[in-house]
C-alpha positions as a Markdown table, in Angstrom:
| # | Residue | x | y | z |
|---|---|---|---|---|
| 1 | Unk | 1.6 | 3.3 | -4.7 |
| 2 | Unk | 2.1 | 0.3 | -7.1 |
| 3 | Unk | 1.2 | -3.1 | -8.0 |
| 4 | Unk | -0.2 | -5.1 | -10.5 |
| 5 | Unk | -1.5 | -8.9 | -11.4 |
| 6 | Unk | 0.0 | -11.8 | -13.3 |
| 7 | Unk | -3.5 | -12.7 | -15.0 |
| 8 | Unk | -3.2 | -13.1 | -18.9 |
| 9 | Unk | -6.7 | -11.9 | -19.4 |
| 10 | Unk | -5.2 | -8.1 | -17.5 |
| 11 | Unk | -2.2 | -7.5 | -19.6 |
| 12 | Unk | -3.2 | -4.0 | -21.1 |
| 13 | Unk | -3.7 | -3.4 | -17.1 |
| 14 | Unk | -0.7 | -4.6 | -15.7 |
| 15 | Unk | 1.0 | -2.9 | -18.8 |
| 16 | Unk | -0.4 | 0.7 | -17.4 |
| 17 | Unk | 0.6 | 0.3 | -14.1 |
| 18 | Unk | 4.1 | -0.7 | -14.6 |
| 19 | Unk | 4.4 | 1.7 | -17.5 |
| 20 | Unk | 3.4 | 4.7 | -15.0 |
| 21 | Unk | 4.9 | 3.4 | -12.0 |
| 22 | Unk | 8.2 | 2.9 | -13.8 |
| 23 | Unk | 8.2 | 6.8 | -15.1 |
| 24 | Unk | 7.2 | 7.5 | -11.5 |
| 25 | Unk | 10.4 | 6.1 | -10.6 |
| 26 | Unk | 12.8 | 7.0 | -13.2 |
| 27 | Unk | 11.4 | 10.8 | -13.4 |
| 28 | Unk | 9.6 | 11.8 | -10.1 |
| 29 | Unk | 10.1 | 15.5 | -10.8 |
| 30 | Unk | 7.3 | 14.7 | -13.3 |
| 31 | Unk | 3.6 | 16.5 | -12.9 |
| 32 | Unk | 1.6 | 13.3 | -12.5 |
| 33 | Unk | -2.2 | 15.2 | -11.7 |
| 34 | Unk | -1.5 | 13.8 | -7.8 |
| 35 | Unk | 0.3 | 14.4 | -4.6 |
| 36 | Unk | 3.4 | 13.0 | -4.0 |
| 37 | Unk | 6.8 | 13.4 | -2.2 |
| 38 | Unk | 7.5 | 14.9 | 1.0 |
| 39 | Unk | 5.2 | 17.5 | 1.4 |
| 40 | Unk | 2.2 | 15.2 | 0.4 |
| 41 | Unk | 4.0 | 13.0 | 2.9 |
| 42 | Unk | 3.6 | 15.6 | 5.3 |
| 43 | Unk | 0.3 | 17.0 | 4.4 |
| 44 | Unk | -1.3 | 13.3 | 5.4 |
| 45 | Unk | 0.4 | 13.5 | 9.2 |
| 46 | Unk | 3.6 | 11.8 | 8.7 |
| 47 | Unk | 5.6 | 12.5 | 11.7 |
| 48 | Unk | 8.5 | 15.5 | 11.5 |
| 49 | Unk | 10.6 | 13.1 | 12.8 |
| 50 | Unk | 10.1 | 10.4 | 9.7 |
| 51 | Unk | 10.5 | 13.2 | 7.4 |
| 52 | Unk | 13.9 | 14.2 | 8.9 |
| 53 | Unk | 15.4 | 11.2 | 9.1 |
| 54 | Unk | 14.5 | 9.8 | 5.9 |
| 55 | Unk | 16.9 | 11.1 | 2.8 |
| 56 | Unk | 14.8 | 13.4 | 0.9 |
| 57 | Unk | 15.1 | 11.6 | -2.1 |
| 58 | Unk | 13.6 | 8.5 | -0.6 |
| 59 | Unk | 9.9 | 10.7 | -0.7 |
| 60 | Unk | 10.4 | 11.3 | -4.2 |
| 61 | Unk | 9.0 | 9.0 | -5.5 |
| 62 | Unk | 5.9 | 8.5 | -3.2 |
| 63 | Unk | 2.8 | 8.9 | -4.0 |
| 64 | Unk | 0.8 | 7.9 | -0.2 |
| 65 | Unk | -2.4 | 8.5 | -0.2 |
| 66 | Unk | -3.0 | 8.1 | 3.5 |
| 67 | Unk | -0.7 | 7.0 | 6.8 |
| 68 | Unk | -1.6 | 3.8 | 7.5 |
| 69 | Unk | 1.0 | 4.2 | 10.6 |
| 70 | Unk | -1.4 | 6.8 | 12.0 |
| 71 | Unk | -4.0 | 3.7 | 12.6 |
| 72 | Unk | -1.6 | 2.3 | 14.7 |
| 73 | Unk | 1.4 | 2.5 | 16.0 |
| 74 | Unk | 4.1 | -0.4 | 15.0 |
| 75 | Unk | 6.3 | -1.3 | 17.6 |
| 76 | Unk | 10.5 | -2.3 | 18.0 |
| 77 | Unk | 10.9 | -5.5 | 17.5 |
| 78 | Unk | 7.9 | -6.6 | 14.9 |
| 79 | Unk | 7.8 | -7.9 | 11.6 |
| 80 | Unk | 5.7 | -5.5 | 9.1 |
| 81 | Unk | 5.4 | -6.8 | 5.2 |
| 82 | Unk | 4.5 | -3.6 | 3.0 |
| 83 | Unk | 2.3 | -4.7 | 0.1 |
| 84 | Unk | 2.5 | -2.3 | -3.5 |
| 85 | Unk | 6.0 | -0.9 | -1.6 |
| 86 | Unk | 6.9 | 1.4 | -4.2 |
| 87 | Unk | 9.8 | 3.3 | -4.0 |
| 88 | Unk | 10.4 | 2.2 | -0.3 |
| 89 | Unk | 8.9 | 5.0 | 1.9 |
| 90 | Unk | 6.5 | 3.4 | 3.9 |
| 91 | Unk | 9.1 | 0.6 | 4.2 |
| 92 | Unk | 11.5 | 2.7 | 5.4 |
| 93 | Unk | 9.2 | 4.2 | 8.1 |
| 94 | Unk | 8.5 | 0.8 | 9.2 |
| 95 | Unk | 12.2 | 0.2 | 9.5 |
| 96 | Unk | 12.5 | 3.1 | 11.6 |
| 97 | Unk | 9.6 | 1.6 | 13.8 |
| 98 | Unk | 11.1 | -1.8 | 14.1 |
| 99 | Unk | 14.4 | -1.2 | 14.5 |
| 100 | Unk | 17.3 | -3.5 | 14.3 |
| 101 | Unk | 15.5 | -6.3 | 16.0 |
| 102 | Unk | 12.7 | -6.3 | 13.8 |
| 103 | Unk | 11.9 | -7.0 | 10.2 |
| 104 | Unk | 10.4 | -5.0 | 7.1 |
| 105 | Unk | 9.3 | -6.4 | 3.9 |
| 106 | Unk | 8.6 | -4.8 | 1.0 |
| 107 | Unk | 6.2 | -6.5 | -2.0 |
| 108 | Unk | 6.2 | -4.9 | -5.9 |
| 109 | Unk | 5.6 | -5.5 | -9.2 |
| 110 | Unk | 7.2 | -2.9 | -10.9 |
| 111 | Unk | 10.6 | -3.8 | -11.8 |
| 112 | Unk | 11.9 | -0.2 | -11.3 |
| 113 | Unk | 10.3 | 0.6 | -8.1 |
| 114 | Unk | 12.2 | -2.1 | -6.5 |
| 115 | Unk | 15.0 | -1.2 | -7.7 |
| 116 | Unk | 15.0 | 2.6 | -6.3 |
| 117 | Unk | 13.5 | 0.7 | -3.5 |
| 118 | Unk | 17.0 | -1.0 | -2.1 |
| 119 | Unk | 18.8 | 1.8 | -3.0 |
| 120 | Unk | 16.5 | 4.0 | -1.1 |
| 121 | Unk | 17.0 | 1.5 | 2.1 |
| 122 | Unk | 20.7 | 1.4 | 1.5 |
| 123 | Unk | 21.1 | 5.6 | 1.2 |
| 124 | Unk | 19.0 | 5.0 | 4.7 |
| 125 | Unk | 21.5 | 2.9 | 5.9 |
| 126 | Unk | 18.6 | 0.0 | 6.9 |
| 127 | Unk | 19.6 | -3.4 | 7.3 |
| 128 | Unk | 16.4 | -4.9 | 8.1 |
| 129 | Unk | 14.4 | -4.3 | 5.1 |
| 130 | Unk | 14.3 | -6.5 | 2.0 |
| 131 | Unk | 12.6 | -6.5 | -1.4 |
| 132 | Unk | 10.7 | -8.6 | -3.6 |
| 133 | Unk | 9.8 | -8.2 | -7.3 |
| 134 | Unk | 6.6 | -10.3 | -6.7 |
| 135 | Unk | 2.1 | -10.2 | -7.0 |
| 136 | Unk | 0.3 | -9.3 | -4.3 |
| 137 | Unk | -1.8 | -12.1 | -4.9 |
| 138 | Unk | 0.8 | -14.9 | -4.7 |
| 139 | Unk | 3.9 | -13.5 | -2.0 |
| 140 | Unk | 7.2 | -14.7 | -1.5 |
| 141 | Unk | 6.1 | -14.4 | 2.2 |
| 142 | Unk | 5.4 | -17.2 | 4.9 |
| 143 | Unk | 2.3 | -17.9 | 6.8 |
| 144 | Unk | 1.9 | -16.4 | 10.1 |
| 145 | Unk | 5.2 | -14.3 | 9.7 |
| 146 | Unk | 3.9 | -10.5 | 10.3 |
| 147 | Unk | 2.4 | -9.0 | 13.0 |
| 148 | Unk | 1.7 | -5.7 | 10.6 |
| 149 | Unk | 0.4 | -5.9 | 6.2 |
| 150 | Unk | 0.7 | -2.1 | 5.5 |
| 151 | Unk | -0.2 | -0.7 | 1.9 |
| 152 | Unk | -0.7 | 2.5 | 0.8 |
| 153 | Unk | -2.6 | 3.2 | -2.5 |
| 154 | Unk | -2.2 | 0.0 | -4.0 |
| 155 | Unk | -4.6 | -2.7 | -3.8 |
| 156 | Unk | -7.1 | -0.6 | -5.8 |
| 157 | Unk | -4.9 | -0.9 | -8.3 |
| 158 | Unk | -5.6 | -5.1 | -8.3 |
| 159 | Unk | -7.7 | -6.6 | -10.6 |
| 160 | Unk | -8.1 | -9.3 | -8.2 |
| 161 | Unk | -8.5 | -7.5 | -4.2 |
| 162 | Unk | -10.2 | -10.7 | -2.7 |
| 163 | Unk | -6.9 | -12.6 | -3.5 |
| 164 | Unk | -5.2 | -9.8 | -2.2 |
| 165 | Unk | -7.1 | -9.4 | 1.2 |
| 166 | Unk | -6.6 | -13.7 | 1.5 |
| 167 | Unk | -2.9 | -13.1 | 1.2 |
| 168 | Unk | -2.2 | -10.7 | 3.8 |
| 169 | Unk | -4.9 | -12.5 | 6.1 |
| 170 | Unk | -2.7 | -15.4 | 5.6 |
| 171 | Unk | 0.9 | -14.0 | 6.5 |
| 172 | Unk | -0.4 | -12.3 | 9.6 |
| 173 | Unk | 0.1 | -13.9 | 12.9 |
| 174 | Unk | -2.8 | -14.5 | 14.9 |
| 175 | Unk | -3.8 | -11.1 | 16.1 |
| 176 | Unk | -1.8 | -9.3 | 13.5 |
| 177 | Unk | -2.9 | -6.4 | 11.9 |
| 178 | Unk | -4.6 | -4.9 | 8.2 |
| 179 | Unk | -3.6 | -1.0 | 8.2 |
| 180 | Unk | -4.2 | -0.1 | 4.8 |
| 181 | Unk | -4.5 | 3.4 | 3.2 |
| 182 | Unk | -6.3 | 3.5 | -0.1 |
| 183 | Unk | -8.2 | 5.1 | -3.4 |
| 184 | Unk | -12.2 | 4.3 | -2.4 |
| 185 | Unk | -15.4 | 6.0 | -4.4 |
| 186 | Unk | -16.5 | 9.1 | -2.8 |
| 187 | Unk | -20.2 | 8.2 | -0.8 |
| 188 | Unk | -20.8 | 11.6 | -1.7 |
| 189 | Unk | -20.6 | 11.9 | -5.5 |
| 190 | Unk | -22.9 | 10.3 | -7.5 |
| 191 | Unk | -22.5 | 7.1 | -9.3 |
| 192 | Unk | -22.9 | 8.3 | -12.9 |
| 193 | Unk | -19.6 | 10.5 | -12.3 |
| 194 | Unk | -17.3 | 7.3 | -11.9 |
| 195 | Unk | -15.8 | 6.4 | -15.2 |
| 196 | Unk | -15.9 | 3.4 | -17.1 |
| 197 | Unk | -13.7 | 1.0 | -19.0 |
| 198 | Unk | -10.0 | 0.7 | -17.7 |
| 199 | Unk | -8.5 | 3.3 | -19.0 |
| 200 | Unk | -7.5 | 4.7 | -15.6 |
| 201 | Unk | -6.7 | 2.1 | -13.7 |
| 202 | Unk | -3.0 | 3.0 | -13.2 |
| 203 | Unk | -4.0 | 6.7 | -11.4 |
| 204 | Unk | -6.3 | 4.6 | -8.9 |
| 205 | Unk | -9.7 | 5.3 | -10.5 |
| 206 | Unk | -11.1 | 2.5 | -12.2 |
| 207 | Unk | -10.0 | -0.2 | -10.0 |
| 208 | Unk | -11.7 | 1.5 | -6.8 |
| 209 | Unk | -14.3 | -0.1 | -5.0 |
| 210 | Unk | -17.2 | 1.9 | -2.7 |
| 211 | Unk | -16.5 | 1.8 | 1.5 |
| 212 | Unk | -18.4 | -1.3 | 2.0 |
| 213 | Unk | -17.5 | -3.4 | -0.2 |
| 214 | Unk | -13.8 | -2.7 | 0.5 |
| 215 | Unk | -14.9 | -3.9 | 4.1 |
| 216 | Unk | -16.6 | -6.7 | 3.1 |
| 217 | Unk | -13.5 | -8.3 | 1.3 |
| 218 | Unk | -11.3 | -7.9 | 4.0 |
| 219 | Unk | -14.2 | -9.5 | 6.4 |
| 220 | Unk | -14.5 | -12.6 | 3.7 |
| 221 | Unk | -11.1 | -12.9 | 4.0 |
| 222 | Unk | -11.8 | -13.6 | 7.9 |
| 223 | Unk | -10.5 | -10.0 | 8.9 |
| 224 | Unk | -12.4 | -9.1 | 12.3 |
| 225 | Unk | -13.0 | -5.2 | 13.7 |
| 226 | Unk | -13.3 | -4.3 | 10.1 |
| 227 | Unk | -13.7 | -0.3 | 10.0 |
| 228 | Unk | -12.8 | 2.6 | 8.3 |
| 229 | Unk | -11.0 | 4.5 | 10.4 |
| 230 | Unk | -11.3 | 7.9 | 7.9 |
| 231 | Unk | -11.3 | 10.0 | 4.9 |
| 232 | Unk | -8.0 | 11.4 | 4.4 |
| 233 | Unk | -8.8 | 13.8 | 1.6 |
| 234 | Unk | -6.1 | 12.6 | -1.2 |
| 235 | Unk | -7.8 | 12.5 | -4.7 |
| 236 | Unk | -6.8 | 11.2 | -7.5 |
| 237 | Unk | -10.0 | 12.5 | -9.6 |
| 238 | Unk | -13.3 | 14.1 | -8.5 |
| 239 | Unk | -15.1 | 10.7 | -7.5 |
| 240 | Unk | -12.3 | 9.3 | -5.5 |
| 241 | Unk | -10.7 | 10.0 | -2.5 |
| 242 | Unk | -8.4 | 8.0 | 0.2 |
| 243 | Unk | -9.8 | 6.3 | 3.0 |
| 244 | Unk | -8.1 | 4.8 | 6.0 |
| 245 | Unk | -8.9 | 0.5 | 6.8 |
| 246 | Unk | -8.3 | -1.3 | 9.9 |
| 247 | Unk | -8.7 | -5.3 | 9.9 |
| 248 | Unk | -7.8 | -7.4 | 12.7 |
| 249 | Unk | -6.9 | -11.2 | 12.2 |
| 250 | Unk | -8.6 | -12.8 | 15.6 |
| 251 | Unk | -6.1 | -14.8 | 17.8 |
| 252 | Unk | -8.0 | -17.6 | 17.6 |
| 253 | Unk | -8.5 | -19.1 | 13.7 |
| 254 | Unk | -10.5 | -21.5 | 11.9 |
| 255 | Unk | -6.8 | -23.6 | 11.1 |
| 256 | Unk | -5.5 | -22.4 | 14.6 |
């Protein structure tokens, strides 16, 4: 999970992030107060098979905190664009998806991450993924291109999700799909426990927004059969935990 804004006024924030997503990358061994790697990975239902064809040391680095495949399932042949890519897991699973006909692209901020990230694909031996040192709120990416936006524990991380949310709505074909796995404030816990300020933005805390209003950004956006499809049970402190988003663009648009 990683990504970050270009807006002046967010510095100290984007700062945090690429400061934690760059030690993430360059010493995964770490004990960052989360699940990562593989057996987080597997913990969340990533398929056996995923896990055993993907080099070990591409899950090192990954930090999912759901399976937005699990929503569902990409087929051979499609074009998926992977937003907060990381270190290239979920890229890589998309690769394995597509196949040689289709198309993954990967979408990061942090200058490290995609770095690890095309060396991950290479070790993989994947010639249909690419990489882009780029904001999720502005991407390198043109309209109507993907018929899948994944992200996994990223767009919390956003100062700026509506922007976000209007970007992936705007690269998806006509009946493309939103499968998104993210940090949400448990219904459960009480307000007062979440903290303030944004001194925890980079561990997916500050920046996370309650169910509902998670929906209702992807619905302004013009997302249709908005739902959360689950909990998944990943916490990143006592008041947060990962949640599971489906958002459908409809065939017919407003500019179609």
């Amino acid at each position: 999970m990683s990504t970050c804004d270009k807006n002046g006024a967010e510095k100290s924030h984007l700062e945090q992030i690429q400061a934690l997503y760059t030690e993430l990358a360059e010493t995964p061994d770490k004990d960052f107060g989360w699940g990562k790697g593989k057996v987080n990975a597997r913990s969340l239902g990533y398929a056996d098979d995923w896990l055993r064809r993907i080099p070990d040391v591409v899950w090192e680095s990954t930090a999912a905190v759901g399976n937005p495949f699990s929503v569902s399932l990409i087929q051979k042949g499609q074009t998926v664009v992977d937003l907060g890519c990381g270190a290239g897991a979920d890229a890589c699973v998309a690769a394995l998806l597509v196949g040689d006909a289709g198309r993954v692209i990967g979408i990061d901020c942090t200058s490290a991450m995609i770095t690890k990230a095309r060396r991950n694909a290479a070790v993989s031996g994947f010639t249909n993924l690419e990489f882009y040192e780029a904001d999720m709120t502005s991407l390198p990416v043109a309209d109507a291109c993907a018929d899948f936006v994944i992200s996994n524990g990223a767009i919390n991380l956003s100062a700026e999700k509506e922007r976000v949310f209007a970007e992936a709505y705007r690269i998806l074909r006509p009946g493309g799909q939103l499968q998104v796995a993210d940090m949400v404030k448990d219904p459960s816990v009480g307000e007062g426990a979440c903290c303030s300020g944004d001194e925890s933005w980079a561990d997916c805390v500050s920046g996370t927004l309650d169910p509902n209003t998670f929906m209702m950004f992807m619905e302004q956006a013009g997302f249709s059969s908005v739902g959360l499809i689950e909990y998944t049970g990943y916490r990143t402190a006592r008041h947060t935990v990962g949640a599971l988003f489906l958002g459908i663009k409809p065939e017919k648009t407003p500019e179609s």
